[in-house]
C-alpha positions in Angstrom: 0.0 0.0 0.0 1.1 3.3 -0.6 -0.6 6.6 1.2 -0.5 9.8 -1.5 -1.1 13.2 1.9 -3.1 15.5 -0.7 -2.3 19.2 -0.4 -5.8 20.4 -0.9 -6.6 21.4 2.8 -4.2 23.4 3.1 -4.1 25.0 -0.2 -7.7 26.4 0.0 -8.0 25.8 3.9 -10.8 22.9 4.0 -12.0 21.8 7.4 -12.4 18.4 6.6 -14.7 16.3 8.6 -12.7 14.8 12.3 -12.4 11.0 11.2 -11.3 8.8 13.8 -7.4 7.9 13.1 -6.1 4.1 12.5 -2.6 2.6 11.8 -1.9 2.3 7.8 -1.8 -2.0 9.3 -5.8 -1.2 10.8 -6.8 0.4 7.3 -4.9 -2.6 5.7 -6.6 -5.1 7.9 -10.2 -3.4 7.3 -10.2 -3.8 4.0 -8.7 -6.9 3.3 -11.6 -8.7 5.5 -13.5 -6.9 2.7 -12.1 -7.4 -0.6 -10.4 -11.2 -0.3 -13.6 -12.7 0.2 -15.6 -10.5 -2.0 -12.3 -11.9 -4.8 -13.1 -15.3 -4.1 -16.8 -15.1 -4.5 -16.5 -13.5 -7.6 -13.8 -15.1 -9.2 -11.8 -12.0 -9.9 -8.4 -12.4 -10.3 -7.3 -8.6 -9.9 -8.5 -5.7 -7.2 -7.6 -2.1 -6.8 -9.2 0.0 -4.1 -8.3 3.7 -3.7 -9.9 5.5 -0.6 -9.8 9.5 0.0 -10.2 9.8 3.8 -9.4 12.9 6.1 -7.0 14.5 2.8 -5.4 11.7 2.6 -5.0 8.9 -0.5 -5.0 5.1 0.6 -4.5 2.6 -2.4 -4.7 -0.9 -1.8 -3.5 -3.9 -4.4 -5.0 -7.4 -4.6 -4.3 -10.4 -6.9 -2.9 -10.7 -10.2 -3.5 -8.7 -13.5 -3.6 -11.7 -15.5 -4.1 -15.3 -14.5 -1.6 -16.3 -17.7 1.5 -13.9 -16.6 0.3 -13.9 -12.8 1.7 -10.1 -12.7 0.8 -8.5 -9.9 -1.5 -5.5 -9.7 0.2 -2.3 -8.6 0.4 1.5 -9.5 0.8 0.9 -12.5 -2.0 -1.7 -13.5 -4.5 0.1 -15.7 -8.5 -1.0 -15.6 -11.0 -0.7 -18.0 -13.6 1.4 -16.3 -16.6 1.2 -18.9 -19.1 3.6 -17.8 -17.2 5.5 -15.4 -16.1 7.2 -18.6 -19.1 9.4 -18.6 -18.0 11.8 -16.0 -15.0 12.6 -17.8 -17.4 13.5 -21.1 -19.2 15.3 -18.5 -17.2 17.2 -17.3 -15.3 17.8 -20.9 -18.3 19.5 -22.5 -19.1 21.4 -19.3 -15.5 22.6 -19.1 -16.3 23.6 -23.3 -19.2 25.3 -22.2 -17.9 27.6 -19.5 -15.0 28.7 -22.0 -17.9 29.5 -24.4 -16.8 27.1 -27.4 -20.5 24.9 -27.0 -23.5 25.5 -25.6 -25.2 22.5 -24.1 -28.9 23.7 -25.2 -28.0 23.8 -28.8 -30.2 21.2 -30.6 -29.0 18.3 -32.8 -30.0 19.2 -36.1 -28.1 23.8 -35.4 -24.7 20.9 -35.1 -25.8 17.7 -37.6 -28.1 19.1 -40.7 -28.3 15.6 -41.5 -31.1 14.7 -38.6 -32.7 18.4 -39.5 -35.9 16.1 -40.6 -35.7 13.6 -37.8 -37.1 13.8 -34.5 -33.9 13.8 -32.7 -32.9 17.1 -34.5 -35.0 18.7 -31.7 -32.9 17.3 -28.8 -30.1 19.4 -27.3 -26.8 18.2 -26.3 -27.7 18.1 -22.9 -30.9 15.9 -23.0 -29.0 13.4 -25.4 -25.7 13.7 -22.5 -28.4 13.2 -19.7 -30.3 10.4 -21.5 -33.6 12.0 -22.0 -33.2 12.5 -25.6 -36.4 10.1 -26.1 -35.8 6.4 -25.6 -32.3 6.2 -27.5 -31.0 2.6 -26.9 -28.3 1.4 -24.6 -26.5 0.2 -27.3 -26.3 0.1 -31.1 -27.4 -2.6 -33.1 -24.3 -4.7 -34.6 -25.0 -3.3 -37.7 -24.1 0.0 -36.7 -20.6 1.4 -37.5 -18.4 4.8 -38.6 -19.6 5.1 -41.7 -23.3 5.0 -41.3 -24.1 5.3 -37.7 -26.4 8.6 -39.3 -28.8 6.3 -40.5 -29.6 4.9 -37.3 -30.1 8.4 -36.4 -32.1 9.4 -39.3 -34.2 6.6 -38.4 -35.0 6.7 -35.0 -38.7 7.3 -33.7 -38.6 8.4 -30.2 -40.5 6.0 -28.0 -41.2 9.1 -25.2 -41.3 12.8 -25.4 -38.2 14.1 -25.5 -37.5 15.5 -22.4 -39.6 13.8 -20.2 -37.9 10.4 -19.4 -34.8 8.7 -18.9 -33.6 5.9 -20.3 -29.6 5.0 -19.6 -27.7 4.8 -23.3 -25.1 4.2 -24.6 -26.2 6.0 -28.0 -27.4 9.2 -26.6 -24.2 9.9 -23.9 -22.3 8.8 -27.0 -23.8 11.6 -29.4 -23.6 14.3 -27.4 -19.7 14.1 -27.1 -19.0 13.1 -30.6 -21.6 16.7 -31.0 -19.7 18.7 -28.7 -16.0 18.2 -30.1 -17.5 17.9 -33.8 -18.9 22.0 -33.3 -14.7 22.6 -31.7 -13.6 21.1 -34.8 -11.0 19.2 -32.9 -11.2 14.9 -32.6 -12.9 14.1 -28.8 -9.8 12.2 -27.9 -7.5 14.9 -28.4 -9.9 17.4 -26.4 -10.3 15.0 -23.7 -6.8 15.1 -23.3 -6.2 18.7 -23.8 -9.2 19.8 -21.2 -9.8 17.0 -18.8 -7.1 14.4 -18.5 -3.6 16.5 -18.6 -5.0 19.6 -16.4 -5.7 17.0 -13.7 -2.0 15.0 -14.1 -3.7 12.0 -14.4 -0.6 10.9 -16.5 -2.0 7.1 -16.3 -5.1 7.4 -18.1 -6.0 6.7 -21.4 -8.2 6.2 -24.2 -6.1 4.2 -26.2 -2.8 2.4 -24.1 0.1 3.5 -25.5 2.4 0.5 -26.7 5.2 1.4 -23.9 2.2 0.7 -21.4 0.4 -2.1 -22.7 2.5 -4.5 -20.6 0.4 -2.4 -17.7 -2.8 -3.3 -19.2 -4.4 -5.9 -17.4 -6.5 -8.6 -18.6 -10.3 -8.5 -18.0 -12.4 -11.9 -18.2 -16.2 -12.2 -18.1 -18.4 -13.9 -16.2 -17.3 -17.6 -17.7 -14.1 -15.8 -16.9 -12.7 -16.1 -20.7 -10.1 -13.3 -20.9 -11.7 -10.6 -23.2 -10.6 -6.4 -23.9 -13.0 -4.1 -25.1 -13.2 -3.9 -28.2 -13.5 -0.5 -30.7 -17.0 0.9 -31.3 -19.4 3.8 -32.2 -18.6 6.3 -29.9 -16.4 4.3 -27.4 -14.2 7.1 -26.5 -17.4 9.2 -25.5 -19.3 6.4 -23.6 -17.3 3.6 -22.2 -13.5 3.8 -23.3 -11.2 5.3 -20.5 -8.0 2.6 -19.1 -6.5 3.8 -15.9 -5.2 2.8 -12.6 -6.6 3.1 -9.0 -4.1 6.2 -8.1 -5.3 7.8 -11.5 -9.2 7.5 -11.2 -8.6 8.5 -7.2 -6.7 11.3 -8.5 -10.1 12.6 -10.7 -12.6 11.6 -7.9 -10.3 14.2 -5.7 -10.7 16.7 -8.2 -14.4 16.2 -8.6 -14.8 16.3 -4.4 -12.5 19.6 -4.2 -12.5 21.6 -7.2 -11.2 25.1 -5.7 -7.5 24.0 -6.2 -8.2 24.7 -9.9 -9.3 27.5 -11.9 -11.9 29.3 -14.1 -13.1 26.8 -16.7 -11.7 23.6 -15.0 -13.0 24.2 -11.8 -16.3 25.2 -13.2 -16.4 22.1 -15.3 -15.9 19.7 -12.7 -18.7 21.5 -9.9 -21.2 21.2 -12.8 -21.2 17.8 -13.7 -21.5 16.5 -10.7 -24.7 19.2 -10.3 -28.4 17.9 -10.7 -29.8 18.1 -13.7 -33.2 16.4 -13.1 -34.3 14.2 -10.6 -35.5 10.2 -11.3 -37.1 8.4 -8.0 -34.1 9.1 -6.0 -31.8 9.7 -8.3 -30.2 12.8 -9.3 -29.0 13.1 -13.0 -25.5 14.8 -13.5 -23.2 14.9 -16.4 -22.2 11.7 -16.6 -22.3 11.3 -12.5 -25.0 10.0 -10.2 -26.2 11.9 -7.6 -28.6 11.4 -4.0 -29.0 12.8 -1.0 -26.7 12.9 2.1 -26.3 10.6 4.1 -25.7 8.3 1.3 -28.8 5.0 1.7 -27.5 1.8 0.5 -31.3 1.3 -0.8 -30.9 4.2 -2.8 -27.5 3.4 -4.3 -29.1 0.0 -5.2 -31.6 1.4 -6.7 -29.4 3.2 -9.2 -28.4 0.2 -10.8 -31.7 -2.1 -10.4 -32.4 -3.4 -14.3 -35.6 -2.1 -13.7 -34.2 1.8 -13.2 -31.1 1.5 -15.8 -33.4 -0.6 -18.3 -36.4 0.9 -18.8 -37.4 4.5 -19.4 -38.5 6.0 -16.1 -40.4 9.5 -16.1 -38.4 12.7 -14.3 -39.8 14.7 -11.8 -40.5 18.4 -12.0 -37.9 21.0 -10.4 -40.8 21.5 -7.5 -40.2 18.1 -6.1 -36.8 18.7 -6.0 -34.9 19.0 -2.3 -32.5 21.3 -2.4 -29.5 21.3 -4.8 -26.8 21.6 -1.8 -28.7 18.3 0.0 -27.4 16.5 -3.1 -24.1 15.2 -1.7 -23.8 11.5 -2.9 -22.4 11.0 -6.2 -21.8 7.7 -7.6 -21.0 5.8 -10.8 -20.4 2.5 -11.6 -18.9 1.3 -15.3 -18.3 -2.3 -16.9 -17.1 -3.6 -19.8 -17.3 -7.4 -20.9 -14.0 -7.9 -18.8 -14.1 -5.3 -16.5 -16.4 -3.2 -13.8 -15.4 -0.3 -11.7 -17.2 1.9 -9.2 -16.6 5.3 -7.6 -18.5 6.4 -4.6 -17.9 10.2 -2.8 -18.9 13.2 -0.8 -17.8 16.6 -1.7 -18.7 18.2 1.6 -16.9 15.1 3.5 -13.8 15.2 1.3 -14.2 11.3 1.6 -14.6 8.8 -1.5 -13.8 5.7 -2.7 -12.9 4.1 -5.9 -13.0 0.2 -6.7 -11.7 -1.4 -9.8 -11.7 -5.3 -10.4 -10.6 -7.2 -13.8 -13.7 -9.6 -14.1 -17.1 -8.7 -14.6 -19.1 -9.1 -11.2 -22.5 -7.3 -10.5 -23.3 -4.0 -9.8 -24.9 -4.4 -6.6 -22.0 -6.2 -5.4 -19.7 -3.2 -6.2 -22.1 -0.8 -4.1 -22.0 -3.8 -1.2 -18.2 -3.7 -1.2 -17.8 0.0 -1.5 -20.6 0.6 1.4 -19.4 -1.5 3.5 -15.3 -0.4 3.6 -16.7 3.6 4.1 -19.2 2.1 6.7 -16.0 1.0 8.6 -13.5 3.7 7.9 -15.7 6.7 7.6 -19.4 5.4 9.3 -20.6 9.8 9.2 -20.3 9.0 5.5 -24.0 7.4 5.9 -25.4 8.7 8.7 -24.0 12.4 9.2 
């Protein structure tokens, strides 16, 4: 284990919340009782957990990166994080936004003439980024690819006002980002690097692995645990297509909880998308983040990722039944590929998170369980304060 002190307290003078103090062996201790058995019911081969607790980074190793060269995880071992790869779109076309280069209210068809006729011409860049864009898929059909990927567009009849409901996708996070760097004229990867990735130093995080790190890349397996990598699609960089290690994602989850050490459009970027957007049951919809009130509820966190809530379209709630916008203190995010699933877990006001990355497909709910239960031990205000 390594410990990373962060300077942020005392570089903008955070009182951070009194957590009771334990030996580096007691934090070790806590969460292996966690994680090992968690490993062997899941099969998974590989574990990283990063914790933010009282200003301080904890990173914690586990297993092997790949069964077949039985390397060991370390610092260096870079994840697959699916999903969690929305937040970092988020906060890209926020960051855009606040240096006035794209407006997140401009509609499809003012950016893609091609879908002027169509429907989805009327959605803005933030409905399709928050996933109410009007029943957009989760994924494309196989027959989908770079060259005609507008078609699909063209041809899509929304299955609920847009606006109105939320349905998670794949297709619509996807568009908006591919949208937002198409109006900058510059290719997505190159601006998520520019504006996101090397402001933040997170110098071990990529879209695609450089071939002087590829030795670092570990190897995922699914659920029959045959090794698999995720493999190119439509509007993978946008959606699903971030590599990085636990020190890395720990390192943007710090960022996210205590923005003020930056400034002007970075800072900005990164308070807005993890702001509420809408609200879904319990939900609150960011850019790219999940958000719920504080004290996090395990029921609610669950609920987030319940096949029922990610699945299907579920109608949003008017701004009058919102609480308020400073009560929404939990953010969250989990992210898979086939080989792969991550979760990060943090309170801005507590300036405690975690971050939880595993090279084998294993549930959702489980992630929450594990995550839950290491804060409940290390940090228990984090649910109950």
């Amino acid at each position: 284990m390594r410990i990373y002190l962060s300077t942020v307290a005392v570089l903008i003078g955070i009182v951070l919340p009194v957590v009771p103090a334990a030996s580096e062996d007691d934090l070790r201790s806590t969460v292996d009782t966690i994680v090992k058995p968690v490993m062997a019911e899941h099969q998974i081969p590989g574990f990283s957990v990063g914790i933010l607790l009282a200003g301080q980074h904890h990173i914690f190793h586990y297993g092997v990166s790949s069964r077949e060269t039985a390397s060991p995880v370390d610092d260096a071992t870079l994840f697959e994080i699916g999903s969690l790869s929305k937040p970092f779109t988020g906060t890209l076309l926020e960051r855009l936004q606040a240096e006035g280069s794209v407006s997140l209210s401009t509609q499809v068809k003012e950016l893609l003439p091609e879908l002027s006729q169509s429907p989805l011409g009327a959605a803005s860049l933030l409905e399709l980024h928050t996933y109410v864009a009007g029943g957009l898929p989760l994924q494309f059909p196989a027959e989908v690819n770079e060259q005609n990927f507008l078609s699909f567009y063209k041809s899509f009849i929304p299955t609920t006002k847009i606006g109105t409901s939320r349905l998670y996708s794949n297709t619509s996070i996807g568009l908006s980002g591919y949208l937002a760097a198409k109006s900058v004229g510059a290719p997505f990867a190159s601006l998520l690097d520019e504006k996101v990735i090397k402001p933040l130093n997170l110098s071990h995080t990529f879209l695609s692995v450089p071939k002087d790190r590829f030795s670092s890349y570990a190897q995922g397996y699914t659920s029959s645990n045959a090794p698999v990598r995720v493999n190119p699609g439509v509007f993978d960089d946008e959606a699903y297509g971030i590599k990085t290690t636990a020190v890395d994602l720990l390192g943007f989850v710090e960022a996210s909880v205590n923005p003020n050490r930056f400034e002007g459009s970075l800072k900005a970027a990164l308070i807005a998308a993890r702001s509420p957007v809408y609200q879904v049951r319990r939900m609150y919809q960011g850019l790219g983040w999940e958000l719920y009130p504080a004290p996090a509820r395990r029921d609610d966190l669950l609920q987030g990722v319940d096949p029922d809530f990610v699945l299907k379209a579920n109608q949003i709630d008017p701004p009058s039944l919102w609480v308020a916008p400073e009560m929404v203190a939990t953010v969250s995010k989990t992210g898979s590929t086939g080989g792969f699933g991550a979760y990060a877990l943090f309170q801005p006001k507590r300036g405690a998170g975690i971050v939880i990355l595993a090279n084998r497909f294993w549930p959702n709910s489980a992630r929450i369980e594990t995550a839950y239960s290491i804060l409940e031990k290390l940090d228990p205000g984090f649910f109950s304060d």
